[in-house]
C-alpha positions, 0 to 999 in steps of 0.5 A: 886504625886511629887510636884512641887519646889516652885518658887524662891522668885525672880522670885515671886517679878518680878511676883507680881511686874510686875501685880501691876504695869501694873494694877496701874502703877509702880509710885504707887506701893511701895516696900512695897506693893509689900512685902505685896502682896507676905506675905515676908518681906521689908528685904527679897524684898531688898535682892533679888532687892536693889532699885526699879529700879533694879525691873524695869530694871529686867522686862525690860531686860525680855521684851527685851530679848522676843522683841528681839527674836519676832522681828527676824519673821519681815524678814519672813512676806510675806502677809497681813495675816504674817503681822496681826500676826506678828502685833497682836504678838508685840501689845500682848508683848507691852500688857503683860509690858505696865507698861513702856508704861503707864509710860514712860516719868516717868520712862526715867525721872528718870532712865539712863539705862532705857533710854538708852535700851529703845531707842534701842529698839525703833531702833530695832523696826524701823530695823525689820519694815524696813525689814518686809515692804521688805520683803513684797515688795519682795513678791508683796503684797506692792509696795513701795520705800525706802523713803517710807519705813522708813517713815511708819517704824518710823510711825509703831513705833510710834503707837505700842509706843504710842496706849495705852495712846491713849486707857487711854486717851480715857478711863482712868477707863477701857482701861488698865484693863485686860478685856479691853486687847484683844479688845485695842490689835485689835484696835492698830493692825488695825490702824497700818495695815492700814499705809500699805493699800496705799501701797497695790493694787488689792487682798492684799488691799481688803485682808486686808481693809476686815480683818481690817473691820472684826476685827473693828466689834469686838473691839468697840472703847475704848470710848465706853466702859460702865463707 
């Protein structure tokens, strides 16, 4: 049997690091916990990532890349169904770093480059909204103008930004838990395509009031969960 190469020591830190900061938010988890949870010395962390924010940026630069390449779908969304997906698809990249939502205003406060990759990212997020409701609009399944266009963009953007410190409000113990991922994703996805529904008449309204009502009965709202 040939075995496989052990993962580089770099790519192991981004791994670890990014678990201990989603499941405990990166303000606590030190550099030395993090060398701890990988059985490596502080001296060999700081080799490969001199400062924390070079880990921080390294998993951001990460996410953005993947961001990038899911939001180049938006133009190809054409009914209530390439919608959920494509909704489903963000919340679940938002899911899988929502250490930088969780801690956000902490980590702009603090890191200049952050900031900045961050609100072009929220940008890129508006654009692709934008197209995706043409693209919808094109196809017959909204029936809306510009001006309304960049509104339910901006508003799309809002949630996806700030649904779960709406869940961690809602239930501090569990909401960012890994077990509580999949049901927080179909609750966020929901609300956010329900921004469209005034927008939608006849089949693709009841299409997606249906598909949204299907969807609730899966994902019980987060107060609801056993503390």
């Amino acid at each position: 049997m040939v075995k496989k190469a052990p993962r580089r020591t770099a790519q192991r830190i981004l791994e670890v690091s990014l678990t201990l900061f989603n499941r405990f938010g990166e303000p606590n988890v030190s550099t030395t916990l993090i060398s701890s949870e990988l059985h490596i010395s502080p001296g060999n962390l700081y080799y490969h990532y001199p400062a924390k924010d070079e880990l921080i940026n390294a998993l951001f630069d990460l996410y953005e890349q993947a961001l990038g390449d899911l939001l180049q779908a938006s133009t190809s969304v054409q009914d209530v169904e390439d919608a959920w997906f494509f909704m489903h698809s963000l919340f679940e990249l938002i899911w899988a770093y929502r250490f930088l939502y969780r801690d956000l205003n902490d980590l702009l406060s603090k890191n200049r480059r952050l900031e900045t990759h961050i609100r072009q990212a929220l940008q890129n997020k508006a654009a692709a909204f934008e197209a995706m409701l043409d693209s919808m609009r094109r196809a017959g399944t909204l029936q809306i103008d510009g001006a309304q266009t960049r509104t339910v963009a901006t508003s799309l953007v809002v949630v996806l930004t700030y649904w779960l410190s709406y869940e961690y409000v809602c239930d501090p113990r569990h909401a960012l838990e890994p077990d509580s991922g999949q049901a927080a994703l179909l609750r966020g996805g929901a609300h956010a395509l329900s921004l469209l529904a005034p927008y939608m008449q006849g089949e693709h309204r009841a299409h997606l009031l249906q598909l949204m009502s299907a969807y609730a009965a899966s994902a019980p709202p987060a107060s609801s969960t056993p503390s």
